[in-house]
N, C-alpha and C positions, 0 to 999 in steps of 0.2 A: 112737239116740244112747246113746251108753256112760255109767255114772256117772260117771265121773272127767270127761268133758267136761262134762256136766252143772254138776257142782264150778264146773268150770274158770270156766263162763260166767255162774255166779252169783256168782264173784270177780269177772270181770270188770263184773258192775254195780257191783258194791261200788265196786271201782275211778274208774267213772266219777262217781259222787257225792262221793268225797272228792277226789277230781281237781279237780273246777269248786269246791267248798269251800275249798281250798288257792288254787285260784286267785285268787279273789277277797280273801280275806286277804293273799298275794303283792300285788293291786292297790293294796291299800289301804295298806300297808306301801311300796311301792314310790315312788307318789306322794308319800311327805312326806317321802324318801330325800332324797340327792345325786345327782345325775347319775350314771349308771352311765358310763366313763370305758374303752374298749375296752382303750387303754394303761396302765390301771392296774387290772388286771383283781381284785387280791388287795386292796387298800384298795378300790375300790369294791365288794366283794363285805362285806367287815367294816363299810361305812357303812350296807349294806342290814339287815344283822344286829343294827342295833341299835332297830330299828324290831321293836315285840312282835307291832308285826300281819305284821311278814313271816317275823317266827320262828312263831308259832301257824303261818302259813301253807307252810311249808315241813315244821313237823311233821304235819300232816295230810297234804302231800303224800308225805312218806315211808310214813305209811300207804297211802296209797293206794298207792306204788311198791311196798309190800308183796305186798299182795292184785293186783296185777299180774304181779308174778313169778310169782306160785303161779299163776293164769291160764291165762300160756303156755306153765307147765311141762305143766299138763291140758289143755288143747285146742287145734285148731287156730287158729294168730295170725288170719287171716282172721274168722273168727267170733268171738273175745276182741273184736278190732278194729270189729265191727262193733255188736257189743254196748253198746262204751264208744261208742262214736257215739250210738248211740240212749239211752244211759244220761241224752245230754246234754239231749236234749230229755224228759224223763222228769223230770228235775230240774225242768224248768219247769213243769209239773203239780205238782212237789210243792209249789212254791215261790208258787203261786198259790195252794195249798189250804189250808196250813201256815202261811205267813210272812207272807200279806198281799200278794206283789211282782201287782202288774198287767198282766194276759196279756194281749198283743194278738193282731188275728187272726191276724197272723204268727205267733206262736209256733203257737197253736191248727194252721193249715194245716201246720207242722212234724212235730208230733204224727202227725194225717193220714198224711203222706209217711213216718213211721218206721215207722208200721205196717203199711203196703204193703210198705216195703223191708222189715223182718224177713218177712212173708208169702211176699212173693214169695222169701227167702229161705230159709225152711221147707221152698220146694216143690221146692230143687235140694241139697239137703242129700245126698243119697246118696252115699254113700262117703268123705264127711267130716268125718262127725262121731263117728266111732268113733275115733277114736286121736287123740293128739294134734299128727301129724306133723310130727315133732323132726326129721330125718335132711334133712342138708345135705352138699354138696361143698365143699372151701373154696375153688375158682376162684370157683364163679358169687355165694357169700355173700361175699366179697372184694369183686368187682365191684359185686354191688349194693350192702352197705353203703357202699365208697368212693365211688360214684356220689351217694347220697343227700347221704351228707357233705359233698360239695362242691359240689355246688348252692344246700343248707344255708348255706356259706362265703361262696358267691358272693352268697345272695340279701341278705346282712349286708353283704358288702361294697356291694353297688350300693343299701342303702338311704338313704346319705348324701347320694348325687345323683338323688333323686326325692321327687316331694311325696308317695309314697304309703311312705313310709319306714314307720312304724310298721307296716303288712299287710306289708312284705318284713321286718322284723324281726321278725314270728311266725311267717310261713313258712319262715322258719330257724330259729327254734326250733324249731315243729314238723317239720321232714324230720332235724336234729340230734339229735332225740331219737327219730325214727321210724326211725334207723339204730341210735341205742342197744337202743329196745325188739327190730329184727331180732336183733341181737347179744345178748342174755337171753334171746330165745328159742332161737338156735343152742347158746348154752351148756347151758338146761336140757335138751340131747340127751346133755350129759355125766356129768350128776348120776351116773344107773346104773354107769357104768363109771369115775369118780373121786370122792375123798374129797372132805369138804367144802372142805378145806384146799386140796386141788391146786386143785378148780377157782375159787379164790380168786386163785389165780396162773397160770392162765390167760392168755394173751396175751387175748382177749376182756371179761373180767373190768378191763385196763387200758382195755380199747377203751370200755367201757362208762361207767365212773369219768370219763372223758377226755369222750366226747363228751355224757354228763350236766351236767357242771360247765362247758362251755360254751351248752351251750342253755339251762341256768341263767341264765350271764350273759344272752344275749342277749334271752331272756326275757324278762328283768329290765326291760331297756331301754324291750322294745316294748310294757309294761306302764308305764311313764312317758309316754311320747311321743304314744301313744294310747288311745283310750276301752276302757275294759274288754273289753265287748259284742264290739265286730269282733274285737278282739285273740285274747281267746281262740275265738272262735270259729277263725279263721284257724288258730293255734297248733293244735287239736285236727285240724281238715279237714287238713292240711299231715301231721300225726304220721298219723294213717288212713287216709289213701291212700298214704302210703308204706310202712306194715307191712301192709296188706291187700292190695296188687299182690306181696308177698314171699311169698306163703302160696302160689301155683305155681310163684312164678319160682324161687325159693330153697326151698323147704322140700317140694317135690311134691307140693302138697296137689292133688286128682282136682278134671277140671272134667268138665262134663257133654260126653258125646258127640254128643249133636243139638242143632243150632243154636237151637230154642226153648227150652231148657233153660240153653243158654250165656247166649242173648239177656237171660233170665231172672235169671240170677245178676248179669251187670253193670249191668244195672237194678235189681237190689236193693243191692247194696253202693251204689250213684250213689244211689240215694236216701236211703237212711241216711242218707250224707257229707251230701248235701243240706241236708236234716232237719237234720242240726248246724249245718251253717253258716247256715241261716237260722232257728232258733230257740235262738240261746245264753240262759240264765238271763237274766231280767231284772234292774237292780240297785237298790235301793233307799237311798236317802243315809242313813248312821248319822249320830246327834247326835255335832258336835263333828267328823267322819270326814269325809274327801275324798267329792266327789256322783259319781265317774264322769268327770269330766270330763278331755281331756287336758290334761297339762302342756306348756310349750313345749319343743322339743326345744333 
């Protein structure tokens, strides 16, 4: 494994620590909000803003959006991606040793599961983890960003007519933001060959701005409507399987030639995701602070 991947993968922890920190201040902030209002997308965005716990929480997460970019500029998105999966149950170790939150053995069997799936993911590592593999065609990163997108779209729209509304409003946020993360990683293929400035104006660079500021909103939402815990769990699983299926589809990162080896790799990436979605942090009620609970929609 190269240094600069190395880098890369040690941002991407970083990443996932101030990721689920922003999240939960976003929660907390969110809940004493107004309705987040589809049709009024720029006033409910300014009523969210006036809440301190969702500004601390949105400046953390730009940190983290930070140390994300730099990420995928050094390593391949598939392992960034898999990392910040695992980051998230990694978080509940800490948060059980540190803060006092209370592990159950669900989290605990989480733990388990990320360290099988990074293992078994160690053992198919060859041939990619040396470079960052940046190099894209713009048909097939077209198709796959607009395909996430609008699944994204759709899975907001159909969450008005289902009771399970709040998991299809963070599954839209998560694949709206896992076409934005493809889209940052496509661009830092262009850092080398333009200025900072050009690639500021980049068609992509709008793509990114654009499909950021709505999985924002919708985020927003399905951090109202429902309990922290699933929410972002979902939002995270939803963002990781759609930028870690893009690391061969779109970017040609090498998969292994024998089939024990294949079998290998998508058992470990499926376990990871796993591991996330069945051990998100656990949350503790602050004095005075919203307990986690959902608000009505």
């Amino acid at each position: 494994m190269s240094f600069s991947v190395q880098i890369g993968l040690l941002l991407a922890l970083a990443t996932a620590f101030m990721s689920i920190l922003g999240f939960l201040y976003k929660h907390r902030g969110a809940v004493e909000s107004p309705d987040v209002d589809p049709r009024r997308p720029i006033s409910s965005s300014f009523a969210l803003f006036r809440s301190r716990w969702y500004v601390i929480g949105i400046l953390v997460a730009m940190g983290s959006w930070g140390f994300h970019v730099g990420a995928l500029a050094l390593a391949p998105i598939s392992l960034v991606q898999s990392v910040i999966a695992g980051g998230l149950v990694l978080l509940t170790v800490v948060a059980d040793r540190l803060f006092g939150f209370e592990v159950t053995r669900r989290e605990w069997i989480g733990v388990a599961l990320t360290a099988a799936g990074l293992a078994f993911l160690a053992a198919t590592l060859e041939g990619t983890a040396e470079s960052a593999h940046s190099s894209w065609e713009a048909g097939p990163l077209a198709t796959y960003v607009g395909a996430c997108a609008v699944l994204g779209l759709v899975a907001a729209a159909a969450a008005r007519s289902t009771v399970h509304g709040a998991t299809m409003l963070a599954a839209s946020a998560g694949l709206i933001w896992g076409a934005s993360d493809v889209s940052i990683k496509a661009l830092s293929d262009t850092l080398g060959n333009e200025g900072a400035l050009q690639v500021l104006f980049h068609p992509l660079a709008l793509l990114i701005l654009v499909a950021s500021l709505v999985g924002l909103s919708i985020s927003a939402r399905s951090l109202q409507v429902g309990n922290a815990v699933p929410v972002i769990a979902v939002t995270s699983a939803a963002a990781n399987v759609c930028t870690i299926a893009s690391g061969p589809i779109v970017f040609g990162e090498p998969v292994p030639d024998d089939t024990l080896g294949l079998v290998l790799r998508i058992a470990a990436f499926a376990l990871v995701i796993l591991a996330a979605a069945l051990t998100p942090p656990p949350i503790r009620s602050a004095a005075g602070g919203p307990d986690g609970k959902p608000q009505p929609a």
